[in-house]
C-alpha positions in Angstrom: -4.5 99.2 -10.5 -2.1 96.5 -9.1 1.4 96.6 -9.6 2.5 93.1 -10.8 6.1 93.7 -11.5 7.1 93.6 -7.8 5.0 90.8 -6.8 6.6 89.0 -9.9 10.3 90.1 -9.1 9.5 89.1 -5.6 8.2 85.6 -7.4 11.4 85.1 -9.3 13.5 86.3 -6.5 11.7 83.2 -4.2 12.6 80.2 -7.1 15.4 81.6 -7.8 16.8 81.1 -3.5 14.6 77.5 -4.2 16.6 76.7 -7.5 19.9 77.5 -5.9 19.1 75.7 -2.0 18.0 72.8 -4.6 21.2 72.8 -6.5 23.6 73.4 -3.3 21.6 70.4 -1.6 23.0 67.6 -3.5 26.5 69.1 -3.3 26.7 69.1 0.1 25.1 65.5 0.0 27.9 63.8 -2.6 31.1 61.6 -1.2 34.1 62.6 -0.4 37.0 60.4 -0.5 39.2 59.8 2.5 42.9 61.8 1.5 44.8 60.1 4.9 48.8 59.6 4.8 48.2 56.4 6.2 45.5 53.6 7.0 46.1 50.2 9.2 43.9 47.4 8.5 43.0 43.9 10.8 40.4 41.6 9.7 39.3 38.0 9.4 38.9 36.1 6.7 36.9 33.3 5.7 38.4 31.6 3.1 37.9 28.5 0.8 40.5 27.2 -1.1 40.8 24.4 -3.8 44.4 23.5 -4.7 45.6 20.5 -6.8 49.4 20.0 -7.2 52.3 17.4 -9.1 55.3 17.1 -7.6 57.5 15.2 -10.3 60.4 13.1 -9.3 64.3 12.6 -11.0 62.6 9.2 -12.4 58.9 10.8 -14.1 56.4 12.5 -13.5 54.3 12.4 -9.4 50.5 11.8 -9.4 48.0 15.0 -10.0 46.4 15.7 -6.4 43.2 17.2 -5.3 44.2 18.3 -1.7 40.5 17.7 -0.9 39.9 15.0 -2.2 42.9 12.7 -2.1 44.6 14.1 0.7 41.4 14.8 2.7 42.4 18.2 3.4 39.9 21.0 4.8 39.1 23.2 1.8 37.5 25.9 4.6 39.5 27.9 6.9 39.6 31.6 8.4 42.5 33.3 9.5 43.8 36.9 10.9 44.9 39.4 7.9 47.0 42.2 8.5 47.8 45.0 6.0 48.6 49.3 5.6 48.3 51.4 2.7 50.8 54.6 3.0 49.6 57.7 0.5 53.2 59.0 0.0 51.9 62.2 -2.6 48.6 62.8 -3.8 48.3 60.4 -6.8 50.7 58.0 -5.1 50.0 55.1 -2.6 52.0 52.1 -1.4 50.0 49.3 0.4 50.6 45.5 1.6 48.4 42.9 3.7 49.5 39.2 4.7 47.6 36.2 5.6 49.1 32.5 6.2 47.0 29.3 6.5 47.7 25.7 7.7 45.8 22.4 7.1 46.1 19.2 8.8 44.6 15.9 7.7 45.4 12.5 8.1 43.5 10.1 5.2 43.6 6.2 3.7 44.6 6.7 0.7 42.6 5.1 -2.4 45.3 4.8 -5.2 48.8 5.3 -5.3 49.7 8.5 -4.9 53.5 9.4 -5.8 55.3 12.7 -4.7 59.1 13.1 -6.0 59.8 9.8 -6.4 58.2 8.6 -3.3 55.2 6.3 -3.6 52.5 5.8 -1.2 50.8 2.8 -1.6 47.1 2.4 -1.8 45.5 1.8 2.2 48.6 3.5 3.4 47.4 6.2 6.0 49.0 9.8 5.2 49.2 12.8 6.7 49.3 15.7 5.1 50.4 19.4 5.9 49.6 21.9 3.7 50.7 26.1 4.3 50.7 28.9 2.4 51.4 32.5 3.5 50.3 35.1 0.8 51.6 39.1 1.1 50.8 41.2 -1.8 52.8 44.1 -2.3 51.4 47.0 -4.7 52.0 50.6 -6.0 49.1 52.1 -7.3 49.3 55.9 -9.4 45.8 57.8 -9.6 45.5 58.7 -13.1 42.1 60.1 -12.7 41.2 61.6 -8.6 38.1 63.9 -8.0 36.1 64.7 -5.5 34.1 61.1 -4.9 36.1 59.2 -7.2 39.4 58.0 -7.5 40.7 55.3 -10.7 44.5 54.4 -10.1 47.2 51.8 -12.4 48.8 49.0 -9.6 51.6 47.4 -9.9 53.1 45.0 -7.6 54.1 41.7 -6.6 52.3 39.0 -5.1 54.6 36.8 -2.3 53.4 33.5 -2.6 54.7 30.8 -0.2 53.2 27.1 -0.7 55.0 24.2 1.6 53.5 20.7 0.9 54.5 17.7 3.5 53.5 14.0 3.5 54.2 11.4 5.5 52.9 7.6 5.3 53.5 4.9 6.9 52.0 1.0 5.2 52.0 -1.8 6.7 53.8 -5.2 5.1 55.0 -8.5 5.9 58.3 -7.3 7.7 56.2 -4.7 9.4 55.8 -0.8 9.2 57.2 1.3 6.4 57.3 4.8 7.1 57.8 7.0 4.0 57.7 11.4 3.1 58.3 13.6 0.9 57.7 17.0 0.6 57.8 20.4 -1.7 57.9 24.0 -1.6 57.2 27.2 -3.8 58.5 30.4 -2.5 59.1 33.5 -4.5 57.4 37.0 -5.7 55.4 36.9 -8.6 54.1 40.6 -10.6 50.6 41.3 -11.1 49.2 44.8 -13.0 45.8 45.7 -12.9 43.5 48.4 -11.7 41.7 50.1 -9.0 38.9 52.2 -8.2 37.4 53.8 -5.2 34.2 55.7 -5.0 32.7 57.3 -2.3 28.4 57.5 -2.2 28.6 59.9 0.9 31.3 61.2 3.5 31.0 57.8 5.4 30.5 55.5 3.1 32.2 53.9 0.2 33.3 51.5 -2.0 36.7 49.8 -3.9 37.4 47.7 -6.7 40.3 46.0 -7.3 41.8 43.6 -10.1 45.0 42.4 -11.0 46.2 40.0 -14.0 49.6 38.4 -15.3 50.7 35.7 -17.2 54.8 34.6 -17.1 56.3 32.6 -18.9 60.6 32.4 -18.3 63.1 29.7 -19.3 66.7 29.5 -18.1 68.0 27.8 -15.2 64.1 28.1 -13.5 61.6 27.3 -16.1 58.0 29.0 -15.3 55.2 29.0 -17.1 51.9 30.3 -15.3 48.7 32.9 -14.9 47.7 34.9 -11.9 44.5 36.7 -11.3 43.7 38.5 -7.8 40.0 40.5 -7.8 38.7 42.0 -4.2 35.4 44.4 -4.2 34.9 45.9 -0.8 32.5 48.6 0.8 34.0 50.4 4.0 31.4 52.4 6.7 33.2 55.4 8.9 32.1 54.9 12.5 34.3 57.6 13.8 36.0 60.2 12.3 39.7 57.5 11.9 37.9 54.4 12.0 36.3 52.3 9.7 34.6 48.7 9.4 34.5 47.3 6.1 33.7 44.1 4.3 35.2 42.4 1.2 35.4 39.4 -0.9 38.2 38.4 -2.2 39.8 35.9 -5.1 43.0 34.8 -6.2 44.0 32.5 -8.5 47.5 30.6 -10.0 48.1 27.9 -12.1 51.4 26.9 -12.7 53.9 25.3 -14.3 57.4 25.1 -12.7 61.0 23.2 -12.7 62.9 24.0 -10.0 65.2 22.3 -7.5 62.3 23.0 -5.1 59.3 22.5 -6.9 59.0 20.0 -9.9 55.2 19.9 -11.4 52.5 21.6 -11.2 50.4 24.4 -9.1 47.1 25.1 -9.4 45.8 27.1 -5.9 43.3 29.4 -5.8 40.8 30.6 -2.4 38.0 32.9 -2.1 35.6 34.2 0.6 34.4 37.4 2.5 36.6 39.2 5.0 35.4 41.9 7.7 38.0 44.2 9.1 38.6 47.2 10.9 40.5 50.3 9.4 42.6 53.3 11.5 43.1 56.3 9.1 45.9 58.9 10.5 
């Protein structure tokens, strides 16, 4: 007569290595998070930008501009960006980045277009210099941090810089008139928001990113304005330190400001993908 309890213990024995190899494989297969003191980041950016501006005058208000349209201005531009993240503790991490860009165009203008309390008549040729440098600045603490996962509070301040120039000259009966004028904004504005990374294997992950503020202040500078900045990125490991990722980002401001610098009105945003290397250490 044949024994079946040892062929069935030798049975249940076999599933139960199978259940357990089957169980151990997907841990072994789930993300893990980089946990690095420090990362260094170089990219380029391909960036589009819209921007539309007033720049009001002692005597009334300037003429609402489309940089692109009026003004002739390139709305498409890539640049260098440069930024480090430092993970000071566990749960806390400091980070910035920095881009600048400059655009050049000279145009015949349509209409009159008036910038504090210079006019530039229409068929006057102007030329136009626009620049902004942007560095965000932001503190981030990780709420929630496992394994593959990582969902943190930012706070931080984004470092806007906007210089607008013009210069026209229009011809007359007495000959050439040569006029400019020009404006700048230049300060650090907060943003809060939140961030999430997730990692899909050892190599390869992903990050999330969005930040939103709205200010309004009175006193000697009046401000009224809203912010929005949004990035999604995934990032590849080549090598054990080094990474190469790709992101889109957006940014947006429209504003509302009296100052001795910058009368009028702001409204800037640019968006577009950026590839960049990463060193983790």
């Amino acid at each position: 007569m044949h024994d079946s309890r040892g062929g069935g213990a030798a049975l249940l024995s076999k599933w139960t290595v199978v259940a357990l190899t089957a169980l151990a494989l997907p841990t072994a297969a789930l993300g893990q998070l980089r946990d690095d003191t420090f990362a260094l980041y170089a990219g380029w950016f391909l960036q589009s930008g819209e921007t539309k501006v007033r720049v009001d005058g002692r005597n009334g208000l300037g003429t609402e501009i489309d940089l692109g349209d009026n003004l002739a201005l390139n709305r498409d531009d890539d640049t260098y960006v440069l930024g480090a993240e430092w993970r000071f503790a566990s749960r806390h991490r400091l980070g910035l980045s920095s881009f600048n860009i400059k655009r050049t165009a000279t145009a015949t203008l349509g209409e009159d277009v008036t910038i504090k309390d210079v006019t530039f008549p229409a068929g006057s040729s102007a030329t136009t210099t626009f620049k902004s440098t942007v560095t965000p600045i932001f503190y981030s603490y990780s709420f929630l941090k496992s394994r593959d996962s990582e969902l943190a509070a930012t706070v931080g301040l984004h470092w806007t810089n906007l210089r607008l120039g013009v210069v026209g000259a229009s011809s007359t009966n007495v000959g050439t008139i040569n006029v400019e004028a020009s404006a700048k904004v230049d300060g650090p504005l907060p943003l809060l928001g939140l961030r999430w990374n997730y990692a899909f294997t050892s190599k390869w992950t992903m990050l999330a990113h969005g930040e939103v503020f709205y200010l309004k202040a009175g006193g000697a500078v009046k401000y009224k304005g809203s912010m929005a900045n949004l990035r999604l990125s995934t990032e590849y490991s080549v090598f054990r330190n080094v990474s190469l990722g790709l992101s889109y980002n957006y940014f947006l401001l429209n504003a509302d400001s009296d100052s001795a610098d910058w009368k009028g009105k702001v409204d800037y945003k640019y968006y577009g993908p950026l590839a960049y290397v990463a060193v983790h250490f």
